[in-house]
C-alpha positions, 0 to 999 in steps of 0.5 A: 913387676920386680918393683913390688916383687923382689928376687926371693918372692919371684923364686917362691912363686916359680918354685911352687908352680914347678912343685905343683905341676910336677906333683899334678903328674906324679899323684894324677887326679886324685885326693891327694890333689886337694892338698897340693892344690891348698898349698898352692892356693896357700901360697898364692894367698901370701904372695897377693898379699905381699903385693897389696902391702907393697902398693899399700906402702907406696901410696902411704909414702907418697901421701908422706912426702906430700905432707912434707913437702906441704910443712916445709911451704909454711 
């Protein structure tokens, strides 16, 4: 997991689920809820797709250095 995480991302990630279940005590199963619960799912959005650009980004290294290692043979 920290490889495709760094240390601020693994932060945000515990930061808002501690945000999000304190404001689930605090405001209970209302409306307001809702927002909370955009916000997370927000959040949870962006961290998903931080960890498709990082494996994204590996493979497209790799695929690299098999093109290098390919040209330097010839």
């Amino acid at each position: 997991m920290k490889k495709h995480f760094d240390t601020g991302s693994l932060v945000i990630i515990v930061f808002t689920a501690v945000l999000f279940i304190v404001a689930l005590f605090v405001k209970g199963l209302t409306k307001d809820l809702l927002l909370e619960a955009g916000v997370l799912l927000v959040s949870v959005k962006l961290i998903v797709m931080a960890y498709k650009t990082s494996l994204a980004n590996e493979a497209i290294a790799q695929e690299l250095k098999e093109i290098k290692s390919m040209l330097e043979k010839r």
